[in-house]
Structures are given as structure tokens and as C-alpha cells.
C-alpha positions as CSV (number, residue, x, y, z in Angstrom):
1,X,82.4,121.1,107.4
2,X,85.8,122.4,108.2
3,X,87.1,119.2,106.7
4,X,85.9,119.4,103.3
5,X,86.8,123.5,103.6
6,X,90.5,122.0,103.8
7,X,90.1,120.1,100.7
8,X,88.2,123.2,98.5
9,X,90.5,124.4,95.9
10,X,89.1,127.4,94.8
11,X,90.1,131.4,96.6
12,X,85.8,131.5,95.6
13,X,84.0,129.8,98.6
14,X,80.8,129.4,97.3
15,X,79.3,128.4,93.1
16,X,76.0,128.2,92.0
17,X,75.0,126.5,88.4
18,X,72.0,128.4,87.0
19,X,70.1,126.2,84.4
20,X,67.4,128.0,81.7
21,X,66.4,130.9,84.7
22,X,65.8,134.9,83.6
23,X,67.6,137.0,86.1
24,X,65.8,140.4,86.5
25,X,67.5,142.9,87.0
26,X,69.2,143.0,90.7
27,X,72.8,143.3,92.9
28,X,73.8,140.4,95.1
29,X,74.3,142.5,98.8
30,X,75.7,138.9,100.5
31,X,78.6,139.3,98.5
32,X,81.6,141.4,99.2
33,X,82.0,144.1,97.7
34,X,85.9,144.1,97.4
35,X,85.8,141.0,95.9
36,X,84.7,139.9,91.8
37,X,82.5,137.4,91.1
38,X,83.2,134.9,87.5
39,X,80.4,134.0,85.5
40,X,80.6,131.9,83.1
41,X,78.1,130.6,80.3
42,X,77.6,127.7,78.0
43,X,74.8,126.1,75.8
44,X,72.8,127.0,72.4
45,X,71.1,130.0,72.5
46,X,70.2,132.8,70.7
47,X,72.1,136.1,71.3
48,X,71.9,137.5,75.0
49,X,73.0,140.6,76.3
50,X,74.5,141.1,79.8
51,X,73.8,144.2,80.8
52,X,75.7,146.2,83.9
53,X,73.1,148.9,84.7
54,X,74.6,151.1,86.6
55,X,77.9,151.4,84.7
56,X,75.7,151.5,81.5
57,X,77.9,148.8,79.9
58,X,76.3,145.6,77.9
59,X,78.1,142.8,77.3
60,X,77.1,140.0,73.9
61,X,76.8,137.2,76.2
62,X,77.8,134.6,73.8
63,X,78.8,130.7,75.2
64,X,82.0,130.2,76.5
65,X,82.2,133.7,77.3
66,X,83.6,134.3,81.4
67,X,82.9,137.9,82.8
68,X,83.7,139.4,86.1
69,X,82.3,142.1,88.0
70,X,81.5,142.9,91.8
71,X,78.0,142.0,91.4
72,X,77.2,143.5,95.1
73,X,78.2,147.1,93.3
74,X,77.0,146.1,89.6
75,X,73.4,146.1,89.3
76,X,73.3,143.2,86.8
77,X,70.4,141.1,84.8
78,X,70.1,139.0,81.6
79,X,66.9,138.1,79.3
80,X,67.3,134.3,77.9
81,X,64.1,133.6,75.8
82,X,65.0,131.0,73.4
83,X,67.4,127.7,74.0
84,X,69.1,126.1,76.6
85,X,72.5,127.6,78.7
86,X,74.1,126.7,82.1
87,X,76.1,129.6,84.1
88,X,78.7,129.0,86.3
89,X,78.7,132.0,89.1
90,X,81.9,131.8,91.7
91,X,81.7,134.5,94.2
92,X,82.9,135.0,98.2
93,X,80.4,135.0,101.2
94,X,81.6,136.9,104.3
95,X,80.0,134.5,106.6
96,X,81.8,131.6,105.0
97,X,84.9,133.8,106.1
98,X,83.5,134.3,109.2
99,X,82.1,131.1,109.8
100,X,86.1,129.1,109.4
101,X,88.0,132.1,111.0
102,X,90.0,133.0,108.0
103,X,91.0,136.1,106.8
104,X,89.1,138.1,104.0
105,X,91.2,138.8,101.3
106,X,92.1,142.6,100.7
107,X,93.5,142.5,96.8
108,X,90.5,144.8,95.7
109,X,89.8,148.6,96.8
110,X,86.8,150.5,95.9
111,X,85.5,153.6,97.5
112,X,81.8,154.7,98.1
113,X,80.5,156.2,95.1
114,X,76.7,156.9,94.5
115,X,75.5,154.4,92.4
């Protein structure tokens, strides 16, 4: 493993690809908090909204749009009903840090704020 971790390209250590799934409403606590997650989204669908609960922001989801967000603060979820999409979700693992021995990166701040 530590060989292809020497050829990865990305400062995100792990992606997932998300095909056609509803994601209820939920936060994603084995990701740092520091640290912003990129979604992305493509295909033909009708409208969607992305909606950040606890900031009480909503996003038009349309394709081709990229958003980012701590998603371990943010509780997050989207409805798809109708069509077909992809998402593209980069976002950090502590235990992949932990795991190799590098360093976690330190270029966000946040303090503890009831959520």
C-alpha cells in the first residue's frame, strides 16, 4: 500500500463515486473536521436541492456543479427522485494519515460551536 500512496496525486486520500443513491440526512464523523470535502455531480436529472441543515443553507444542485463543506460539521442530505447522476465526493481520513505516518494538514481552523 505504501507504494501506490507514493504515486496518489491528490492532497484528498480517499473518493467515493455515488451512482442513483438518496442520501438522508446525516454528517460524516470519520472525516476531519478541519478539513473540506468536494462534491461534485453530473448526469440528467431533474432539479435537486442540497441542503446544509444546520447552517440552514440550500444549494440548486444542478450538474456540473462542485460544492465544498466539512461534511463532519455540516449535517448534509439530498433527495434525487427522477434521472440518473454520479457524484464525485473527495474527502481526508485520519487513519489514512495515521496509517502512512504523515502529517495532517492544518490549513483550516474551526472552533466548537453548538451545532
Amino acid at each position: 500500500m505504501h507504494y501506490h500512496l507514493r504515486c496518489w496525486t491528490s492532497v484528498f486520500n480517499v473518493v467515493s463515486i455515488i451512482c442513483n443513491r438518496q442520501s438522508p440526512p446525516h454528517r460524516d464523523p470519520k472525516c476531519r473536521p478541519a478539513a473540506f470535502d468536494i462534491m461534485t455531480t453530473a448526469g440528467r436529472y431533474h432539479p435537486v436541492v442540497m441542503d446544509f441543515m444546520n447552517l440552514r443553507i440550500k444549494f440548486l444542485y444542478d450538474s456540473g456543479l462542485i460544492l465544498a463543506s466539512s461534511c463532519r460539521l455540516v449535517r448534509h442530505y439530498m433527495n434525487v427522485e427522477e434521472g440518473n447522476r454520479i457524484v464525485t465526493a473527495w474527502y481526508m481520513r485520519d487513519s489514512i494519515h495515521n496509517f502512512v505516518g504523515t502529517l495532517s494538514t492544518e490549513y483550516a481552523k474551526y472552533d466548537r460551536v453548538n451545532m
